[in-house]
C-alpha positions in Angstrom: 69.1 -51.2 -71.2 67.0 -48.4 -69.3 69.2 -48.8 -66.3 72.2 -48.0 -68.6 70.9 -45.1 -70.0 69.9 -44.0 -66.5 74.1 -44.5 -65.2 74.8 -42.5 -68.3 72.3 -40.2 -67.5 73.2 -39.1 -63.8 77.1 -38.9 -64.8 76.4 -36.6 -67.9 74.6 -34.7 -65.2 77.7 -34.7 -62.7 80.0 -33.9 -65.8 77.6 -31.0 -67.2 78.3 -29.4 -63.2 81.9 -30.0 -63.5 81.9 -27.3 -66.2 81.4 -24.5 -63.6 84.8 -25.2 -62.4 86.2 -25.0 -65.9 86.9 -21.3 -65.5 88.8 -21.9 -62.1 90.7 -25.1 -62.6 91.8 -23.8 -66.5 92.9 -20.4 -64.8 90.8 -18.4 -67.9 91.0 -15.4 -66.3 94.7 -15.1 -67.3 94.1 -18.1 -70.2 91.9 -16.3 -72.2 93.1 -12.3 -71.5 95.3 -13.4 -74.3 92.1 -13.8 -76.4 90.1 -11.1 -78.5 87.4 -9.9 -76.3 84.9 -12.3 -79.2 87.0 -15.5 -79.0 87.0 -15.0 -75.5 83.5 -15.0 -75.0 82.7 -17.2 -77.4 85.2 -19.7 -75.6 82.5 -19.1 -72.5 79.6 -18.8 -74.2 80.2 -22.1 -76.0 81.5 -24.1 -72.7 78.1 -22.8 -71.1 75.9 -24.3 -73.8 78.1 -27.5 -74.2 77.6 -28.3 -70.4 73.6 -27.3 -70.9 73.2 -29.5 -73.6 75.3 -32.6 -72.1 73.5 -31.8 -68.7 69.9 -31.9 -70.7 70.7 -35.1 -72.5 71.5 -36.3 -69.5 68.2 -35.3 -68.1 66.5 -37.0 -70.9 68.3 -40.3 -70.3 67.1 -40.2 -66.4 63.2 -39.4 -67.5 62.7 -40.5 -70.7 65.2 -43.8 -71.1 61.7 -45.9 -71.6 60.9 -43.7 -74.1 64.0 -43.5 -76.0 64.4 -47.4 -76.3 60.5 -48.2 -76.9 59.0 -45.2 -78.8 60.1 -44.4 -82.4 60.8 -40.9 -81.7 63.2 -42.6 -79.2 65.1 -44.4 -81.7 65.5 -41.7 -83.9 67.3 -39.5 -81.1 69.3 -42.4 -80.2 70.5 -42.1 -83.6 71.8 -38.9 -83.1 72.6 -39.3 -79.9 75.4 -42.0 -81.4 76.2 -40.2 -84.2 77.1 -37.4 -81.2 79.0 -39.7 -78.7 81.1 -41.9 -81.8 82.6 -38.3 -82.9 83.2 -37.3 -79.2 84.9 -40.8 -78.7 86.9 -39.8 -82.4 88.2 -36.3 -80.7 89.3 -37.7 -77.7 91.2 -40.5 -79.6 92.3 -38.7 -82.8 92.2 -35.0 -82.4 93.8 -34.3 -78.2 96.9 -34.6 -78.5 98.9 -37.1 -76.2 101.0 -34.4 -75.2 98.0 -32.9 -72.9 98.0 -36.5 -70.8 100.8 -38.6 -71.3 103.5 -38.7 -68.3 101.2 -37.1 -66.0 99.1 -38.9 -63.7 96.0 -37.0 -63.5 95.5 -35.9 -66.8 96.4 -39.6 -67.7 93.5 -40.8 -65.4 90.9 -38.4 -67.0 91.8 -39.5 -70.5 91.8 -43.1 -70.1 88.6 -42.9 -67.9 86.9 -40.7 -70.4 87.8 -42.9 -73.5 86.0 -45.8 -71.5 83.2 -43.5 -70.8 82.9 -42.4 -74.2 82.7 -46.1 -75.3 80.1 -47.1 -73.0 77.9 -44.2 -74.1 78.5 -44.7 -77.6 77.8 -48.6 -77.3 74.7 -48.2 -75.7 73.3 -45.2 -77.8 74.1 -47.0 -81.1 72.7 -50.9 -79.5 69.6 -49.3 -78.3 69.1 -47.1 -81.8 70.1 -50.8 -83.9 67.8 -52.9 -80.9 
């Protein structure tokens, strides 16, 4: 189970990075000009701590996987690490709409590869918590 927490680890770490393209690849300097000066930086200021805190659970996954399946600390952040990923896997089922993805190939990609990455991490998080 450590080497699946470690997989999950390393591509939270690459995904946490990706975020610094947000701003480029989402075009927010026109996006968000349309914004109040406070939604628009709390649009940033949010996407900078989501990607710090996905990049530092990511972290602890690499370091700490022993720890989080053998300690009891470790099972009690499992548990809300599941709780986490099952209500990322609910937005990305129930609350993005199709109309973002469907009939378009990339976006179509992304969705379908991030449901099955959602899945995995969820799995694992709530196995190792119920282990």
């Amino acid at each position: 189970m450590e080497i699946h927490l470690k997989i999950i680890g390393y591509m939270l770490i690459v995904l946490a990075l990706i975020h610094i393209a947000f701003p480029t690849y989402f075009n927010w300097k026109k996006e968000l000009n349309q914004l109040s000066l406070m939604n628009k930086q709390m649009m940033v200021v949010h996407t900078f701590f989501i990607a710090l805190t996905v990049f530092l659970m990511g972290v602890i996954f690499v370091v700490g996987g022993k720890d989080l399946i053998e300690t009891n600390l470790g099972k009690k952040m499992m548990f809300g690490f599941a709780i986490f990923w099952s209500i990322r896997l609910f937005m990305q089922l129930f609350v993005y709409s199709p109309k973002l993805w469907k009939g378009k190939t990339f976006e179509t990609f992304i969705h379908i590869f991030f449901t099955c990455f959602w899945i995995y991490v969820t799995t694992v998080t709530w196995s190792i918590f119920f282990k």
